[in-house]
C-alpha positions in Angstrom: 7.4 -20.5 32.8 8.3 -23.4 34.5 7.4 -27.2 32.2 6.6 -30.5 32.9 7.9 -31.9 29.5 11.0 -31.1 27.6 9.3 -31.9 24.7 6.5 -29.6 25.3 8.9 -26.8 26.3 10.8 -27.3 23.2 7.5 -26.8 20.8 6.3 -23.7 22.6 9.7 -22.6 22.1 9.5 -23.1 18.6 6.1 -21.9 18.1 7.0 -18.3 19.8 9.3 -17.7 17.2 6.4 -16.6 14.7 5.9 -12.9 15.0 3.4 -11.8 17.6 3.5 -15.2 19.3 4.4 -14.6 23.1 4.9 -17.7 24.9 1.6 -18.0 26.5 -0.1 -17.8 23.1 2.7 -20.3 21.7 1.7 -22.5 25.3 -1.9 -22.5 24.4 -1.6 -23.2 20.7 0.4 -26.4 21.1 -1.8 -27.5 24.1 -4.3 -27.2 21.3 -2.5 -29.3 18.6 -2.4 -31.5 21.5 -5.6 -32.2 21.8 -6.4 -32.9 18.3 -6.0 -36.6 16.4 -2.4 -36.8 15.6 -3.2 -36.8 11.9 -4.5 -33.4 12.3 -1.1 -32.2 13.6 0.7 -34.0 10.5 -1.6 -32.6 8.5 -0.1 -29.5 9.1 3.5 -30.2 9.7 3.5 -31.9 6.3 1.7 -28.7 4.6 4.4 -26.4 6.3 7.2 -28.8 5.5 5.9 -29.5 1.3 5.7 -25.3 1.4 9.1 -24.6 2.6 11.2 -27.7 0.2 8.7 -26.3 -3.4 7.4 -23.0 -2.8 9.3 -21.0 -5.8 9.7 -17.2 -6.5 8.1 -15.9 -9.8 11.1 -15.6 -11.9 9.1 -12.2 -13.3 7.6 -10.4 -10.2 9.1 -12.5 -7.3 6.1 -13.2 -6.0 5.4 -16.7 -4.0 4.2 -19.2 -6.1 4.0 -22.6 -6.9 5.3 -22.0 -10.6 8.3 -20.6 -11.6 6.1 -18.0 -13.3 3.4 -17.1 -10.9 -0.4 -16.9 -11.8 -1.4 -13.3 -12.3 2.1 -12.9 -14.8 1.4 -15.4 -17.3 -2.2 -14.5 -17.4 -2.3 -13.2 -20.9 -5.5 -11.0 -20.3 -3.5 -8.6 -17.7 -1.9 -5.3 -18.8 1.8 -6.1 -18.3 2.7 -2.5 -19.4 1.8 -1.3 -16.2 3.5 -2.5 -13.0 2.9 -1.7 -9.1 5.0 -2.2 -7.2 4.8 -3.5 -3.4 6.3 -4.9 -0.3 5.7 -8.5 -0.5 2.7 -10.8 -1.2 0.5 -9.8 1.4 0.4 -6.5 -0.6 -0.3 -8.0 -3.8 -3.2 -10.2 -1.9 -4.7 -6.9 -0.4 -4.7 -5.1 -4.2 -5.7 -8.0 -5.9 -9.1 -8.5 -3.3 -10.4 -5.1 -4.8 -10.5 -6.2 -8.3 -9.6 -2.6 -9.7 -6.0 -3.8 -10.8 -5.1 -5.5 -14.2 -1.7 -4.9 -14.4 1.2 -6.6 -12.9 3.1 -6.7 -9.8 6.9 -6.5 -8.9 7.8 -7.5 -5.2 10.4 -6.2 -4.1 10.9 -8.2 -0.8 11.0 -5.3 1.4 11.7 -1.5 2.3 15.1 0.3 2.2 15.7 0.9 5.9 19.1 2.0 6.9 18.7 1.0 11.0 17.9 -2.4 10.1 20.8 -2.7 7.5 18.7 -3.2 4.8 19.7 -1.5 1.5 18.7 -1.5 -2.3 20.9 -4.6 -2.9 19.1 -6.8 -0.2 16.0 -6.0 -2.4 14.6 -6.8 -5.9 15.5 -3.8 -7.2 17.8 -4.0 -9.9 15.5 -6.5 -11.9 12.8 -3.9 -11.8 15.2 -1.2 -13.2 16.0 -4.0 -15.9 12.6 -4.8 -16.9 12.1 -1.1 -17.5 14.9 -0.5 -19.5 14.1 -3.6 -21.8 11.1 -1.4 -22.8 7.5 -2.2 -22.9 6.4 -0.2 -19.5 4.2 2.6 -19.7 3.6 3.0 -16.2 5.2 2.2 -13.0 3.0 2.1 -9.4 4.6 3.5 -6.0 2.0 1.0 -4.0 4.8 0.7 -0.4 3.0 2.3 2.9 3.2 5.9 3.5 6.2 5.4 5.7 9.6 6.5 6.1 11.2 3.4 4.6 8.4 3.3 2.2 9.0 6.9 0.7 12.8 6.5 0.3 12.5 3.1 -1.2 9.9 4.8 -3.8 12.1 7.7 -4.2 15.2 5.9 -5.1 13.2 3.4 -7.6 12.0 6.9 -9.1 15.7 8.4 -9.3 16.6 4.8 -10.8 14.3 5.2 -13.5 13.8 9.1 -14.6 15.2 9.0 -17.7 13.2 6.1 -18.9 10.2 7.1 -20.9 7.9 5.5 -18.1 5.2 7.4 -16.3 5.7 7.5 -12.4 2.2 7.2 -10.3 1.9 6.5 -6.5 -1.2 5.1 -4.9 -3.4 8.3 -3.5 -3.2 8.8 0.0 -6.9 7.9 0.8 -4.5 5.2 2.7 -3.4 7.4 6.2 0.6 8.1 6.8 2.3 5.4 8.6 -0.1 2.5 7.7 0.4 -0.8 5.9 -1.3 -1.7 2.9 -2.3 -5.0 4.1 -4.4 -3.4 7.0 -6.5 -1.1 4.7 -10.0 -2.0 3.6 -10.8 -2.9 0.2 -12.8 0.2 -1.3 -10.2 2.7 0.6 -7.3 1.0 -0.9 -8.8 0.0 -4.1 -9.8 3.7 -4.9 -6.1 4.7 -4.0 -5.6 2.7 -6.8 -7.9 4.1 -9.2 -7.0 7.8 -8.5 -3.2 7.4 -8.1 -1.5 10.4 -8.5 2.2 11.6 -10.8 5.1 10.4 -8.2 6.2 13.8 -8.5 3.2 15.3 -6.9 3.2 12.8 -4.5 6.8 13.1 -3.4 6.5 17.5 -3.8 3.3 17.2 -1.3 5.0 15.1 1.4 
C-alpha cells in the first residue's frame, strides 16, 4: 500500500494495531478522522490519552474502573458472598446487561493457555484463592467460555479451592462449546446464570 504522506502512513500504521483492524479498515478510519474538525480528533485522542494515564484496577475484583474500588464492589446492596468469576470486563458488562446477577465479580485478566505462555501466575488468581480463604464466600461462579483454556483455568481454581467450605457452580451450558461470553444474548446467557449447575457436574459431563 503505497502513501502519499508519511504522516498518514504512520497513523494507519498505528491504527492497525487494534485487533481486527487490517490496513484498509485502519486507511479508511483515519481518512475519516481526517475529515472531521480537528477538535473532533482531539476529542478523542485526549479521551484515549486521560483513559490510559488514570484508569485504575479495582483493588477487590480487578475490574477497570475509575476508583480504586470499582462500582458494583462497594455497592453495599450486592451479595458479596457469592462471586463469578470471568475473563475480563467485557464479561462482567455482558452479565451485568441481564440484571439476574447480585453478586460480585473477580476478573481474572485471562485464561490459562499453555501455547500462548500464559500460566496461573500471569493471572489474578492467587487473590481469589485469598479472598476465599479469608472466609465470607458461600459460593463461587465458573462464568469463562466453554473452551479449552476456559475449562482448565476453572478446573484448577476448583482444585485451588476444594477444601474450602465454598460451593462450586458453573454457568449452564445454554451458552454453546467454544463461544465467548461476550457474544451471547442476554436471556441465553442470563438464564445460564440462573440455572448454573455444581462444578462437579459440570466438569464430570464434559
Amino acid at each position: 500500500m503505497e502513501f502519499s504522506s508519511k504522516l498518514l502512513e504512520n497513523a494507519v500504521k498505528e491504527m492497525s494495531q487494534l485487533p481486527g483492524i487490517g490496513k484498509r479498515t485502519a486507511l479508511r478510519l483515519v481518512l475519516h478522522l481526517l475529515k472531521q474538525p480537528k477538535e473532533q480528533t482531539g476529542f478523542l485522542s485526549q479521551a484515549l490519552t486521560t483513559m490510559r494515564e488514570e484508569v485504575k484496577f479495582c483493588l477487590s475484583c480487578h475490574n477497570i474502573s475509575d476508583n480504586t474500588i470499582c462500582e458494583i464492589c462497594s455497592n453495599k446492596s450486592r451479595d458479596h458472598s457469592v462471586i463469578c468469576i470471568v475473563e475480563d470486563i467485557r464479561d462482567v458488562m455482558a452479565i451485568e446487561n441481564t440484571g439476574q446477577f447480585r453478586g460480585v465479580y473477580h476478573v481474572l485478566g485471562g485464561k490459562i493457555s499453555p501455547i500462548d505462555g500464559v500460566g496461573p501466575s500471569q493471572l489474578n488468581i492467587f487473590s481469589l484463592v485469598e479472598k476465599v480463604k479469608l472466609g465470607g464466600v458461600s459460593e463461587i461462579i465458573f462464568a469463562l467460555s466453554s473452551t479449552m483454556e476456559g475449562d482448565t483455568t476453572n478446573f484448577y481454581i476448583y482444585r485451588q479451592i476444594q477444601d474450602s467450605n465454598v460451593i462450586t457452580s458453573s454457568i449452564a451450558r445454554g451458552i454453546s462449546v467454544g463461544d465467548e461470553l461476550e457474544y451471547a444474548d442476554e436471556v441465553t446467557l442470563g438464564r445460564s446464570i440462573l440455572q448454573r449447575v455444581p462444578f462437579e457436574s459440570a466438569f464430570k459431563n464434559n
